[in-house]
TORTILO-404173 format. One record per residue (C-alpha): residue in one letter; x, y, z; residue number from 1. Coordinates in steps of 0.25 Angstrom, whole numbers. Example, Ala and Ser with C-alpha at 12.3 -4.5 7.8 and 13.67 -1.06 7.14 Angstrom:
2
resn / east / north / up / resi
A / 49 / -18 / 31 / 1 .
S / 55 / -4 / 29 / 2 .
end
This chain:
95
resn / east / north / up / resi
X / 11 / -66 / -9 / 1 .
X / 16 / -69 / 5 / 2 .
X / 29 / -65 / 3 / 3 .
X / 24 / -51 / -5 / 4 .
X / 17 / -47 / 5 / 5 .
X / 27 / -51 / 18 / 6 .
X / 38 / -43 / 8 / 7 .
X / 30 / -34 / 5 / 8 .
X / 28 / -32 / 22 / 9 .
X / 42 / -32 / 26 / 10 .
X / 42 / -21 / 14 / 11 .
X / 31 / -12 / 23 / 12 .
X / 37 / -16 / 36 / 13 .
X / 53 / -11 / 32 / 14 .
X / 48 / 2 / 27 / 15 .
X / 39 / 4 / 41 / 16 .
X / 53 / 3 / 49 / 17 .
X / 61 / 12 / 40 / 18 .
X / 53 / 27 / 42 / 19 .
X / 45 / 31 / 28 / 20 .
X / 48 / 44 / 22 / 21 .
X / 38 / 53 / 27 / 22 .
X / 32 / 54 / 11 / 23 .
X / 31 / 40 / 12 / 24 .
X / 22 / 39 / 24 / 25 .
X / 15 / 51 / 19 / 26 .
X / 13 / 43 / 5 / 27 .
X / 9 / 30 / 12 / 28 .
X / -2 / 38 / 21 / 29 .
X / -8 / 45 / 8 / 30 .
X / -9 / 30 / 3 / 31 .
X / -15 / 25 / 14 / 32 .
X / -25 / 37 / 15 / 33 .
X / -29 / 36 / 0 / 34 .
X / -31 / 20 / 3 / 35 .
X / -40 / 25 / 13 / 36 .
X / -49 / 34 / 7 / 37 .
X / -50 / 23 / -4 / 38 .
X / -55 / 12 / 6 / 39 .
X / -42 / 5 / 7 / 40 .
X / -39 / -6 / 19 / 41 .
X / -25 / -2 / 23 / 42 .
X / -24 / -9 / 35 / 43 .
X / -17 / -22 / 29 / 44 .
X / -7 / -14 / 19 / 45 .
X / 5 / -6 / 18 / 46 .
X / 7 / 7 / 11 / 47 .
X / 22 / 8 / 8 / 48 .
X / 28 / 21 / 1 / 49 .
X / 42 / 24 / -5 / 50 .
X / 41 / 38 / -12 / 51 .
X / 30 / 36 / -21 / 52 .
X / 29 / 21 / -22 / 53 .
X / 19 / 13 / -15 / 54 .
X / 19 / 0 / -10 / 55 .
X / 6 / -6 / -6 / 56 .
X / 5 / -19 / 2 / 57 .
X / -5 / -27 / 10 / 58 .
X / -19 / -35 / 9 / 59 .
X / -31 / -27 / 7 / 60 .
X / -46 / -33 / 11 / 61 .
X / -49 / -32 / -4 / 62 .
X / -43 / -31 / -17 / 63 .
X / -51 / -19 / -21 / 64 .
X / -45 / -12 / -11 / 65 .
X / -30 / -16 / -17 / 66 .
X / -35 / -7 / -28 / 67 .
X / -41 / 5 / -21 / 68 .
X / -27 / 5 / -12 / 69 .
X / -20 / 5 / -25 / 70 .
X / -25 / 16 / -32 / 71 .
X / -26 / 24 / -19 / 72 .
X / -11 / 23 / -18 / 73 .
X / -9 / 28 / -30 / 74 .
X / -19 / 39 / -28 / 75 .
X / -10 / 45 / -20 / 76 .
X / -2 / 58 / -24 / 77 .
X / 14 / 53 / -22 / 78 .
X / 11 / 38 / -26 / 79 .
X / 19 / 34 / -38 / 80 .
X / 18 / 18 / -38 / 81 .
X / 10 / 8 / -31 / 82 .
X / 15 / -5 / -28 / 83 .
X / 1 / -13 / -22 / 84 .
X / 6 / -27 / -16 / 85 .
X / -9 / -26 / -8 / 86 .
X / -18 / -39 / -11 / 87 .
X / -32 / -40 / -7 / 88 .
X / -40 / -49 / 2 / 89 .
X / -47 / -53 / -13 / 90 .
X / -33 / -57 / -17 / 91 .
X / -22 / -53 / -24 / 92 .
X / -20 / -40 / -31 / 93 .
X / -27 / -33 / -41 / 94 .
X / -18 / -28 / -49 / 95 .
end
């Protein structure tokens, strides 16, 4: 799980250094936004967009909220996979 999630780290850390596509920002903000508006905690995760794929990494307080983040990435118009490495405070993944 350790090495998951440090790999997965040093995944979100590379693509902050090399400059997003502007679609890509926008895709990851949308993602954020609908997170949001569905009672998401974003402060422990990373949303991280190429083209249409999604990545979503982190710890969230609870595992119902590994759920809700989910389906709100997948609400949004432009999303066309999402990969959801996040675990909950409850453990593990739900799916």
């Amino acid at each position: 799980m350790k090495t998951a999630f440090a790999s997965s780290l040093a995944l979100a850390i590379s693509c902050s250094i090399v400059p997003a596509a502007h679609a890509d920002t926008s895709l990851a903000n949308q993602i954020y936004s609908a997170m949001g508006n569905a009672g998401v905690t974003t402060s422990h995760m990373f949303v991280l967009t190429q083209g249409g794929d999604v990545t979503l990494v982190g710890r969230l307080p609870e595992l119902r909220q590994v759920q809700l983040a989910d389906q709100a990435a997948h609400s949004v118009p432009g999303v066309t996979s999402v990969n959801n490495q996040l675990t909950g405070l409850g453990g593990g993944r739900t799916h």
